[in-house]
KEDOTOR-675980 format. One line per 10 residues: number of its first residue (from 0); for each residue x, y negated, z of N, C-alpha, C. Coordinates in steps of 0.2 Angstrom, whole numbers, plus 5000, padded with zeros to 4 digits. Example, Ala and Ser with C-alpha at 12.3 -4.5 7.8 and 13.67 -1.06 7.14 Angstrom:
BEGIN
0> 5066/5028/5039/5062/5022/5039/5066/5016/5039  5064/5011/5035/5068/5005/5036/5064/5000/5039
END
This chain:
BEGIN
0> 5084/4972/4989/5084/4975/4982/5079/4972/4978  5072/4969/4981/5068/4969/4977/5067/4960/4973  5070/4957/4978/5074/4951/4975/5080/4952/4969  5083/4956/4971/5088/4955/4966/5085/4958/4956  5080/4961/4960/5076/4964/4952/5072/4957/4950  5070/4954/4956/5067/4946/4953/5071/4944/4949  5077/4941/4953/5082/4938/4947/5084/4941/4941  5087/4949/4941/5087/4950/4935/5080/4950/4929  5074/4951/4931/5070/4949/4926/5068/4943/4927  5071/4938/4932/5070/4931/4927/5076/4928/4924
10> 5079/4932/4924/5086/4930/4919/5085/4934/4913  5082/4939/4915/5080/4942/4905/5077/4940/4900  5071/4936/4905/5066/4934/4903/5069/4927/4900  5072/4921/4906/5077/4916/4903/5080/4919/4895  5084/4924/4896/5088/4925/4887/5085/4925/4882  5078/4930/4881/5071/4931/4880/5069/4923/4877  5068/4920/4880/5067/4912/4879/5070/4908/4876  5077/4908/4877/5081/4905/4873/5083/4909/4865  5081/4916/4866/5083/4919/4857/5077/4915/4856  5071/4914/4858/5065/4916/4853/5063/4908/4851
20> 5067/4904/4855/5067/4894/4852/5074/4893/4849  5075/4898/4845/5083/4899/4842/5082/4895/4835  5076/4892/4832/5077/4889/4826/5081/4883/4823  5083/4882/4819/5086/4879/4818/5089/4871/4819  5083/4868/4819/5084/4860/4824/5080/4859/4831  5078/4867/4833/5075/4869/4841/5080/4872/4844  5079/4870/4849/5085/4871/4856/5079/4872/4861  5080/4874/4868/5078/4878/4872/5084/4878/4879  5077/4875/4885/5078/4876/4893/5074/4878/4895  5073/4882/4902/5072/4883/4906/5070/4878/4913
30> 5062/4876/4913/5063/4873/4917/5062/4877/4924  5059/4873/4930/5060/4880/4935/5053/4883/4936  5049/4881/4933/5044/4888/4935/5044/4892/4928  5051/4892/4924/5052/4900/4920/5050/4900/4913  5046/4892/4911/5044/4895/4905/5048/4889/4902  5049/4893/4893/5051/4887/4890/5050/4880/4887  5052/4875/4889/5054/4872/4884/5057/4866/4881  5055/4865/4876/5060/4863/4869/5064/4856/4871  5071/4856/4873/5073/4848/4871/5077/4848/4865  5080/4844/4866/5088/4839/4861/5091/4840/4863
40> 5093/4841/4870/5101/4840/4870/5105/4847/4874  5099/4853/4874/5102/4858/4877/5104/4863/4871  5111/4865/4870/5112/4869/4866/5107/4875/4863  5107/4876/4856/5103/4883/4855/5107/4890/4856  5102/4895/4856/5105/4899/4857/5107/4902/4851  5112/4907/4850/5113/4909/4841/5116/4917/4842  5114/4920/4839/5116/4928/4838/5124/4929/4834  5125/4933/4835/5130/4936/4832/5128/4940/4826  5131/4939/4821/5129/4945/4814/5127/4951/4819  5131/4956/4823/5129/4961/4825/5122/4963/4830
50> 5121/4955/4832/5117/4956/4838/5108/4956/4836  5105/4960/4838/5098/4961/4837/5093/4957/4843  5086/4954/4840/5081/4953/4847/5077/4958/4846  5070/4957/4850/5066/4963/4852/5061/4961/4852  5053/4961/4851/5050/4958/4855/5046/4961/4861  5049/4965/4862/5049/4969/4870/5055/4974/4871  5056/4976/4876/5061/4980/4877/5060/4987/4877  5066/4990/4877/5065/4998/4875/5062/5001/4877  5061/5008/4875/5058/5013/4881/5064/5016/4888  5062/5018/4892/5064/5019/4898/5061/5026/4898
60> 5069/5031/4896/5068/5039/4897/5070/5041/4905  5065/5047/4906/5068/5049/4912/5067/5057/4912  5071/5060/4917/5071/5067/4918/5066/5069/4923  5061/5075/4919/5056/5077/4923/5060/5084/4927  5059/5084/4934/5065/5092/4935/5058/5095/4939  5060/5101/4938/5055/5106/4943/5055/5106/4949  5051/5109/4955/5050/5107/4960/5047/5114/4964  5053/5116/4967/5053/5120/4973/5054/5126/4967  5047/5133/4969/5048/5137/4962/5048/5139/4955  5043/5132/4956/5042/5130/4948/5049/5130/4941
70> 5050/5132/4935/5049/5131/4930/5050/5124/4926  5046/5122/4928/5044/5115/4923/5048/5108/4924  5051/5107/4918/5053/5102/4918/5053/5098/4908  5054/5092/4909/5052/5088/4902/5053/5081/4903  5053/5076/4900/5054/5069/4900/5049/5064/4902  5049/5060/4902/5044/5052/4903/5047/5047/4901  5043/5045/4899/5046/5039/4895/5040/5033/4896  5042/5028/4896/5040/5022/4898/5040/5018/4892  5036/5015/4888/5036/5010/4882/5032/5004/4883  5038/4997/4884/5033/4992/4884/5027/4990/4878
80> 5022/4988/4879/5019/4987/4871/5019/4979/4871  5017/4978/4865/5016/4972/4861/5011/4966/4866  5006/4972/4866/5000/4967/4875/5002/4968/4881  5009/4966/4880/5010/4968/4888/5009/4975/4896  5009/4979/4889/5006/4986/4894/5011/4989/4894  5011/4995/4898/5016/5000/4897/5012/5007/4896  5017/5010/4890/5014/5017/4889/5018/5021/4891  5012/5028/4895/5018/5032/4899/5015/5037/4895  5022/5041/4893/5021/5048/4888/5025/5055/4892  5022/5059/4891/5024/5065/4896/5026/5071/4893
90> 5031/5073/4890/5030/5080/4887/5033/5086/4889  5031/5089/4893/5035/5095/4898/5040/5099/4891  5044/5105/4892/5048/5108/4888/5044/5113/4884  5038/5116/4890/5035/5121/4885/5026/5121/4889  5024/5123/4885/5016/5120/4885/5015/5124/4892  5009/5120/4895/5006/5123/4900/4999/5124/4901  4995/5124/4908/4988/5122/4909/4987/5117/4909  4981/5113/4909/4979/5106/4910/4979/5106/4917  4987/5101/4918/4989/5097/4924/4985/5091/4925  4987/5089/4930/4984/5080/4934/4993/5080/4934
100> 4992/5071/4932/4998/5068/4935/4999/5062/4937  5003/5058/4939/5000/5050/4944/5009/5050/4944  5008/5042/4943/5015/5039/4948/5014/5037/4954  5017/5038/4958/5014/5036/4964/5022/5031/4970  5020/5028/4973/5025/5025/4976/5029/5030/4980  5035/5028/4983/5041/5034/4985/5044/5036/4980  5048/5043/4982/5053/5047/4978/5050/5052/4978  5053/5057/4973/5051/5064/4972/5051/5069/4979  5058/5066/4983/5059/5070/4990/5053/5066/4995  5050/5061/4992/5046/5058/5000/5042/5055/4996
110> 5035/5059/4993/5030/5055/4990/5025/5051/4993  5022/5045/4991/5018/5042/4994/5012/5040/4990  5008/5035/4992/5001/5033/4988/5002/5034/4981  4995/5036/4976/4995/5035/4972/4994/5029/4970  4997/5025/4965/5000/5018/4962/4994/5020/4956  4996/5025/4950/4993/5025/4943/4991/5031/4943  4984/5033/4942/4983/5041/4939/4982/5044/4930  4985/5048/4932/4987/5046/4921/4984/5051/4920  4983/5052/4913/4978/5056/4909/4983/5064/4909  4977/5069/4910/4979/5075/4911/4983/5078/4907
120> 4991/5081/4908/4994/5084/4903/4987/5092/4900  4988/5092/4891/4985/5097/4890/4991/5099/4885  4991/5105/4885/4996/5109/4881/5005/5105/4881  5004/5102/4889/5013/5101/4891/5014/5093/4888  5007/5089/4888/5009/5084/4886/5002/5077/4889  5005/5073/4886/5000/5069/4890/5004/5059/4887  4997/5057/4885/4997/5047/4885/4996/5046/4889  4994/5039/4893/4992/5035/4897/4993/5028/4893  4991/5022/4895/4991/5018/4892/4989/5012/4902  4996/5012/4905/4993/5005/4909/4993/5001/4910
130> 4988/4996/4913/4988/4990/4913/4989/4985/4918  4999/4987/4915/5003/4982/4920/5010/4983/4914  5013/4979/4917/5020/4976/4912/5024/4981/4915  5031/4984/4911/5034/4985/4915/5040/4983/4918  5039/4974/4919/5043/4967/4924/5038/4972/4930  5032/4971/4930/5026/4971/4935/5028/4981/4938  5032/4983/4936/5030/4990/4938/5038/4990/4940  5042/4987/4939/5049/4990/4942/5048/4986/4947  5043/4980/4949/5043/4975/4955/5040/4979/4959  5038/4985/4958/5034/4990/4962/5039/4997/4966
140> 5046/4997/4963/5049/5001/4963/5051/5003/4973  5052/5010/4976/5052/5015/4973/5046/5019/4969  5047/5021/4964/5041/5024/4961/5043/5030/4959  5037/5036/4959/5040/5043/4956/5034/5045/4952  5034/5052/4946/5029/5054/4943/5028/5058/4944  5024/5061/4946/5023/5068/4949/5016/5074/4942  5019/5079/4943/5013/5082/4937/5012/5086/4943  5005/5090/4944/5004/5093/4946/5004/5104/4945  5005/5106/4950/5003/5113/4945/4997/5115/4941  4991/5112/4943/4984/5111/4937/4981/5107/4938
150> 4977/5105/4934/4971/5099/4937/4967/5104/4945  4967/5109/4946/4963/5111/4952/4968/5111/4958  4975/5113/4955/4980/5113/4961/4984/5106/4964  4979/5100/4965/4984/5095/4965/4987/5095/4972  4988/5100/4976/4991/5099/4983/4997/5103/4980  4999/5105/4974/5007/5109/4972/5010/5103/4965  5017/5100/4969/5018/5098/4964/5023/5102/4960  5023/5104/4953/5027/5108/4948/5034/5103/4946  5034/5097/4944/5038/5093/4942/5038/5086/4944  5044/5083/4945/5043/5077/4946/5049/5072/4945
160> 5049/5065/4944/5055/5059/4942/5053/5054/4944  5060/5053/4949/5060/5045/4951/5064/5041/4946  5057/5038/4947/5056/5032/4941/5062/5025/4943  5067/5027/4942/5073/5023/4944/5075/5019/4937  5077/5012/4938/5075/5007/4933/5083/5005/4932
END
């Protein structure tokens, strides 16, 4: 599994490379260690009036679901930035206590080490800003995000999402 996520982002990153040497008398290869560059004689690459580039990819939504008795659930989202980071945004459905939350390796059903500790939900919500890409964070997968019941209850978890890519 974790090969074949290799390939797929070194092939996104290959497309990535060829839109972005797409100017008009530049052409673009891939040599083999992945990065570009420029010759003559390999075609360029060209869009389609419909088709858009990026210069990062989207955000990655996921469902936060409630855990055991708890109530609580709300979304995460994952946004790459412009420096190569990822920001994680948390925003439960309806305000809470100031929770702890982390992504941690495993699944919701079988959690393991904490991977990233993120900044405490206050009033159902919560930034973080990590310092890792996220090519470098699905390389990491399984992964899940777990919120806690309060920052003092961190042995109860309220909510939680595997971070499924």
């Amino acid at each position: 599994m974790r090969t074949f996520i290799t390939v797929i982002v070194i092939a996104a990153l290959a497309v990535l490379a060829l839109l972005y040497f797409k100017g008009e008398n530049q052409t673009a290869t891939i040599n083999t260690t992945g990065s570009p560059t420029p010759t003559a004689t390999t075609p360029r690459a060209t869009l389609s009036p419909t088709m858009t580039t990026s210069p990062t990819p989207g955000p990655e939504v996921f469902e936060l679901n409630a855990v055991a008795s708890s109530s609580e659930k709300g979304k995460v989202t994952l946004t790459p930035t412009l420096a190569g980071k990822v920001q994680v945004s948390i925003k439960l459905d309806k305000d809470a206590s100031v929770q702890s939350a982390h992504i941690r390796s495993g699944t919701c059903k079988n959690l393991g080490a904490v991977k990233y500790s993120l900044n405490s939900l206050v009033n159902g919500k919560s930034e973080t800003t990590l310092n890792t890409s996220l090519a470098q964070l699905i390389l990491q997968i399984p992964l899940a995000l777990d919120v806690h019941k309060s920052a003092s209850q961190t042995s109860t978890v309220a909510a939680c999402a595997d971070l499924i890519f």
